[in-house]
mmCIF file of the C-alpha atoms, coordinates in Angstrom:
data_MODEL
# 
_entry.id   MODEL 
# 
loop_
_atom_site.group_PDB 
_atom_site.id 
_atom_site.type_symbol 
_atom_site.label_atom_id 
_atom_site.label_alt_id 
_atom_site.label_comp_id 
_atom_site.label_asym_id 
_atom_site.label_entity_id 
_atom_site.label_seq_id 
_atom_site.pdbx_PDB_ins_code 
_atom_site.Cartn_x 
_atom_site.Cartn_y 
_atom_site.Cartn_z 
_atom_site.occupancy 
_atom_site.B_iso_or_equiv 
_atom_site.pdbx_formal_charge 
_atom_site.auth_seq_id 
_atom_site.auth_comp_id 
_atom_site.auth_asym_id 
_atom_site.auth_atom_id 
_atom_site.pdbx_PDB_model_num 
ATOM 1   C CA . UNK A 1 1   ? 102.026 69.762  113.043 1.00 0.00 ? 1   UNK A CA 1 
ATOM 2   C CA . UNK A 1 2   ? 104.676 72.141  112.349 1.00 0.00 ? 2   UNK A CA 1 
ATOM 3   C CA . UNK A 1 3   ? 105.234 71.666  108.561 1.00 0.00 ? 3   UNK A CA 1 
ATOM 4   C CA . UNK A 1 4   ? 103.394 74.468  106.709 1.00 0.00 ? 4   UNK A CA 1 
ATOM 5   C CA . UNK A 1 5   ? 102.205 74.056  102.866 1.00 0.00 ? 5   UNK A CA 1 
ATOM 6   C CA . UNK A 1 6   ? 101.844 77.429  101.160 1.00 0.00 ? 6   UNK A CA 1 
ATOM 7   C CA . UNK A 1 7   ? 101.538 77.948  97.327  1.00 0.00 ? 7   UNK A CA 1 
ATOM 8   C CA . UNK A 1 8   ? 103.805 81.018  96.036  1.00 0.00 ? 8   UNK A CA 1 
ATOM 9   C CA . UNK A 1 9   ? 102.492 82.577  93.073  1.00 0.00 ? 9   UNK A CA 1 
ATOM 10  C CA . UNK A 1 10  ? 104.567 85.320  90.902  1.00 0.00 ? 10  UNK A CA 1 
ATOM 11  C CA . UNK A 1 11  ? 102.151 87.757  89.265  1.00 0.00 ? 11  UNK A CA 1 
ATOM 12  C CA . UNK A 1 12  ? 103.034 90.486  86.620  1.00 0.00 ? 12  UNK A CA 1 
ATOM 13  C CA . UNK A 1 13  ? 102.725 93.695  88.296  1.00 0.00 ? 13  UNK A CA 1 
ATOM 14  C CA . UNK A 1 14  ? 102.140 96.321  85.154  1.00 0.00 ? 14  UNK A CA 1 
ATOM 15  C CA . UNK A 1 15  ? 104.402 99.215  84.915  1.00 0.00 ? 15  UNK A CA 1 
ATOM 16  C CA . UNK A 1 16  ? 101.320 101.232 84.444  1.00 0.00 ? 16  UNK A CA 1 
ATOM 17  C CA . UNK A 1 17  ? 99.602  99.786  87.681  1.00 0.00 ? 17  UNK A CA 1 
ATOM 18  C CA . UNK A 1 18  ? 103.012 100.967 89.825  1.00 0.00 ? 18  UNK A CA 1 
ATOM 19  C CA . UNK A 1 19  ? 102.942 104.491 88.027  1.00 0.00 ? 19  UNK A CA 1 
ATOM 20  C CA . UNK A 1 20  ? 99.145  105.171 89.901  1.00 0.00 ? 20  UNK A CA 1 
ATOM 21  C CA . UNK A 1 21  ? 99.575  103.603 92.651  1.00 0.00 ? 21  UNK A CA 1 
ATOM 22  C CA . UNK A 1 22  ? 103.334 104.395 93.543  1.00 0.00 ? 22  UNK A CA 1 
ATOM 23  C CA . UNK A 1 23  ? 104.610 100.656 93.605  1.00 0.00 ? 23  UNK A CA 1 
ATOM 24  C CA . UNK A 1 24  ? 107.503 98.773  91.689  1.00 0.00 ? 24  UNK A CA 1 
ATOM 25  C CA . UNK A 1 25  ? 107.271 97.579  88.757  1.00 0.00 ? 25  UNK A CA 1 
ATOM 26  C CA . UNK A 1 26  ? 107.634 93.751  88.400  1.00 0.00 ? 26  UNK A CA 1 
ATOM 27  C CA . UNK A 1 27  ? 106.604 90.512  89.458  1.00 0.00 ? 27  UNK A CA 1 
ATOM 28  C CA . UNK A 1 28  ? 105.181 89.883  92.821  1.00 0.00 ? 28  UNK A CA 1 
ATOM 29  C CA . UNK A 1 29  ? 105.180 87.122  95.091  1.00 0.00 ? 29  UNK A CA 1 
ATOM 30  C CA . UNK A 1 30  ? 101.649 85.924  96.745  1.00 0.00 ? 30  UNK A CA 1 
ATOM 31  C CA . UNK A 1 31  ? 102.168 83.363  99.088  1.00 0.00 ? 31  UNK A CA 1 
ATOM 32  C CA . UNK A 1 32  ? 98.984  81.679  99.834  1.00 0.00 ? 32  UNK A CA 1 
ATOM 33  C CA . UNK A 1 33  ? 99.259  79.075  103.202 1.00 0.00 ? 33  UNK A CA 1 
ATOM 34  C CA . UNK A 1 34  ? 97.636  76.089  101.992 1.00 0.00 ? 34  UNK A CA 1 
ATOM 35  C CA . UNK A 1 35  ? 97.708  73.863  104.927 1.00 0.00 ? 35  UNK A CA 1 
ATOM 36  C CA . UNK A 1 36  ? 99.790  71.768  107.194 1.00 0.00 ? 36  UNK A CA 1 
ATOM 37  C CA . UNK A 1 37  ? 101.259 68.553  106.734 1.00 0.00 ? 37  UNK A CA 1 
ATOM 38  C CA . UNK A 1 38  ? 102.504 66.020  108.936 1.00 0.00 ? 38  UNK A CA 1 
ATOM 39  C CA . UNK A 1 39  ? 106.373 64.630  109.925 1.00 0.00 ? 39  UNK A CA 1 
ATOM 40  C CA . UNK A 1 40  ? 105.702 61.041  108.549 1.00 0.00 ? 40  UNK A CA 1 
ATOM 41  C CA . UNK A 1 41  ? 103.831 62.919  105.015 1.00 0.00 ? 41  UNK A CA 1 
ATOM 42  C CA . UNK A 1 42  ? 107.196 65.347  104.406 1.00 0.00 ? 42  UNK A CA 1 
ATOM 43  C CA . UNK A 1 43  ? 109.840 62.260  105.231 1.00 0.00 ? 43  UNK A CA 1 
ATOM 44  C CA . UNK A 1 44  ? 108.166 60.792  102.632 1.00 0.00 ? 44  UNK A CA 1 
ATOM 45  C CA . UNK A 1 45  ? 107.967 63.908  100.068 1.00 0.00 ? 45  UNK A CA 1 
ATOM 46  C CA . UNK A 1 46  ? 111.455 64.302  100.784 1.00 0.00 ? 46  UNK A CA 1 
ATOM 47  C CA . UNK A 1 47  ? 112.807 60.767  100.270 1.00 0.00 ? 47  UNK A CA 1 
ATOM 48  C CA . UNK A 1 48  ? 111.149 60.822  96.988  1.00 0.00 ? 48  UNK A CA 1 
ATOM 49  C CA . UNK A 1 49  ? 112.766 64.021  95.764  1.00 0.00 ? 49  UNK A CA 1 
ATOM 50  C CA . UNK A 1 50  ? 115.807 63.199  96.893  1.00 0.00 ? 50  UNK A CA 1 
ATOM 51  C CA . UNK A 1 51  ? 115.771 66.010  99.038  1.00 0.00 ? 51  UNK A CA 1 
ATOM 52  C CA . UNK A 1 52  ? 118.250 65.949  102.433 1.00 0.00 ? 52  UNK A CA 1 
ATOM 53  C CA . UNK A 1 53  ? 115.991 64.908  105.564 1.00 0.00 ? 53  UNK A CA 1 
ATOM 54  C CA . UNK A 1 54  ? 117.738 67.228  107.943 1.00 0.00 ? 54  UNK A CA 1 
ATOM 55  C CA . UNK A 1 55  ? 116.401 70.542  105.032 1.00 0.00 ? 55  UNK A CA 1 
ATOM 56  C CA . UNK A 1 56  ? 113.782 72.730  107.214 1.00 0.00 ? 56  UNK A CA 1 
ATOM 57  C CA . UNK A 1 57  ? 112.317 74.172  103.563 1.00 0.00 ? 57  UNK A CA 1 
ATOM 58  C CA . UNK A 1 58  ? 111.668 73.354  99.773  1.00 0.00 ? 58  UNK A CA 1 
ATOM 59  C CA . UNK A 1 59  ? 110.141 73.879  97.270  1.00 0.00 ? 59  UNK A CA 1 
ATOM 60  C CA . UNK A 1 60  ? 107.884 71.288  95.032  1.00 0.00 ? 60  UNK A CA 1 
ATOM 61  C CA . UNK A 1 61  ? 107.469 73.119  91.106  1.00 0.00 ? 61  UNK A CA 1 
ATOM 62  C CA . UNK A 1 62  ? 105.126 71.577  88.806  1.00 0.00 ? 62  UNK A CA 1 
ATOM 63  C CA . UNK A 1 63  ? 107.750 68.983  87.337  1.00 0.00 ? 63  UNK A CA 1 
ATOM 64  C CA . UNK A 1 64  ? 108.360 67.605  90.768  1.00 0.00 ? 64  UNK A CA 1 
ATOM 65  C CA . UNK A 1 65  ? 104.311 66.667  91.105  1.00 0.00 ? 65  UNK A CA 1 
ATOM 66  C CA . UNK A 1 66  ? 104.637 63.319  89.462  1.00 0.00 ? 66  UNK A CA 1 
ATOM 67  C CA . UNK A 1 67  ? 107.275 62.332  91.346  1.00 0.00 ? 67  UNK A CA 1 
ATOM 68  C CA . UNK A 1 68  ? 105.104 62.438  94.470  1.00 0.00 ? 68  UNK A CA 1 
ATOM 69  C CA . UNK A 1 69  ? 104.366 59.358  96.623  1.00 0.00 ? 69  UNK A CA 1 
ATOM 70  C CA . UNK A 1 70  ? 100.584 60.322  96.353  1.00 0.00 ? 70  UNK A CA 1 
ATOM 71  C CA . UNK A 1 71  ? 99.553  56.813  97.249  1.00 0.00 ? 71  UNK A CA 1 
ATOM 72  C CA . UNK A 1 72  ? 101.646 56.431  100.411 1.00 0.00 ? 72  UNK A CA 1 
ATOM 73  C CA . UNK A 1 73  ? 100.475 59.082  102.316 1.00 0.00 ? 73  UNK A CA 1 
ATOM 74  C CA . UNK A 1 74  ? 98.703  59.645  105.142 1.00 0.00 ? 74  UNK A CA 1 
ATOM 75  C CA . UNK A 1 75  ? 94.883  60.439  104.030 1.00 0.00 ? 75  UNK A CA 1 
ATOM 76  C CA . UNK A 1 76  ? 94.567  63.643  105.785 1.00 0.00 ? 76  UNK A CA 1 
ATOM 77  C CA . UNK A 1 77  ? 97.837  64.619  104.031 1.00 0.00 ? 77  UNK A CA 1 
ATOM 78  C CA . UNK A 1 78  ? 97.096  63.567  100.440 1.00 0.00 ? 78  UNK A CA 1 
ATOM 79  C CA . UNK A 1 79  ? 94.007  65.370  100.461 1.00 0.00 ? 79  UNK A CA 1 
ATOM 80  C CA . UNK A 1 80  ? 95.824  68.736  101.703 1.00 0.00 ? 80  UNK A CA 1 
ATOM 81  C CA . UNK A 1 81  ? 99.073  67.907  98.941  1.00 0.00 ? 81  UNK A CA 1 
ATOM 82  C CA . UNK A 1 82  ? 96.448  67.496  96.197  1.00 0.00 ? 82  UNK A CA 1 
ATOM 83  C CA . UNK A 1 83  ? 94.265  70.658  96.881  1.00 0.00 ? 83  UNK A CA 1 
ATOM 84  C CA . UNK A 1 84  ? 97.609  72.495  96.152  1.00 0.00 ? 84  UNK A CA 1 
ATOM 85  C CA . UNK A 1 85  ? 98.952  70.898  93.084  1.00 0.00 ? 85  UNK A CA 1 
ATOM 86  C CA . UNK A 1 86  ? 95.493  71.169  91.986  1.00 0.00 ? 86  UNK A CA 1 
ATOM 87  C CA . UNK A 1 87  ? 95.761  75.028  91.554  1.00 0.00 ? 87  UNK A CA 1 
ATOM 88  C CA . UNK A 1 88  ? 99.771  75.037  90.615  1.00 0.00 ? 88  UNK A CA 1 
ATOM 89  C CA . UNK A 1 89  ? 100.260 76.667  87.312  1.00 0.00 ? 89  UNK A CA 1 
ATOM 90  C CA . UNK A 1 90  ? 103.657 77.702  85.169  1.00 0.00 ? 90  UNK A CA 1 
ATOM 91  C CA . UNK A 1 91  ? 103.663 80.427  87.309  1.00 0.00 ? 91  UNK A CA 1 
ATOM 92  C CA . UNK A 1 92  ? 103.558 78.696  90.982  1.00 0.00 ? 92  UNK A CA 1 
ATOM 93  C CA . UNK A 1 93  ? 104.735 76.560  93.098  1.00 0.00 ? 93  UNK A CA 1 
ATOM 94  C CA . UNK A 1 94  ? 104.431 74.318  96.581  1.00 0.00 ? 94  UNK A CA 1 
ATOM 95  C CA . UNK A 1 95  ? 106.732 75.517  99.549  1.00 0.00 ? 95  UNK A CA 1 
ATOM 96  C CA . UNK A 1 96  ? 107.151 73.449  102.119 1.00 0.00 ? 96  UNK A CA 1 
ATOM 97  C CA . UNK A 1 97  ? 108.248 74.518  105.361 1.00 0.00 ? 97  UNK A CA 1 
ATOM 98  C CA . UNK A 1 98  ? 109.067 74.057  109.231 1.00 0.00 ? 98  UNK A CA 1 
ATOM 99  C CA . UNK A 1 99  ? 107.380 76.049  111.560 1.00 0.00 ? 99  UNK A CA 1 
ATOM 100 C CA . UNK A 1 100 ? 108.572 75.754  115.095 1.00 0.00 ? 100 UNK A CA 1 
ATOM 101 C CA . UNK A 1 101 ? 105.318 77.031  117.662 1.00 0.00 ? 101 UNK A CA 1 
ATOM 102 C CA . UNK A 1 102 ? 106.488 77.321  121.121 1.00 0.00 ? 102 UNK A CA 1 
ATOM 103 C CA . UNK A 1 103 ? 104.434 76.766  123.864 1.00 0.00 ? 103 UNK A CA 1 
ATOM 104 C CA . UNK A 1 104 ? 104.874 78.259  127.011 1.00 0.00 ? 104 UNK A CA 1 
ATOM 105 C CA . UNK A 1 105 ? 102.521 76.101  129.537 1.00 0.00 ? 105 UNK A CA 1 
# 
């Protein structure tokens, strides 16, 4: 399946932390892969956020949760979409995105 799941995550990086160590000051980005999901599962995610079906990433931000077709989806798929939203916080969100994996056989 080459839809990817990951969970970005914007922490507070304390201007005194940067002055030891040497880094900027500011928020960072984690990006945390949460799993994979598959074609049917995102056609559906999009549809319901109105997104464009031919758009190869988005984001899902806590406001856009509810609007999830939980119910309709594939059981492998909820399970992974739920594990996520489980941990998103004012501070995070769901990414979804295409991942194209050649194979050369």
């Amino acid at each position: 399946m080459p839809w990817k799941l990951y969970r970005f995550k914007y922490e507070d990086y304390p201007e005194y932390s940067a002055r030891i160590t040497g880094h900027y000051a500011g928020d960072l980005l984690i990006i945390e892969e949460e799993g994979e999901l598959s074609e049917e599962a995102v056609k559906l995610i999009k549809s319901a956020l109105g997104i464009d079906e031919n758009t190869r990433a988005f984001d899902i931000e806590v406001r856009d949760v509810l609007r999830l077709p939980i119910k309709e989806l594939p059981e492998k798929d909820r399970k992974v979409l739920l594990e996520a939203a489980e941990k998103l916080d004012s501070e995070s969100k769901l990414h979804i995105e295409y991942r194209y994996q050649p194979t050369f056989d």
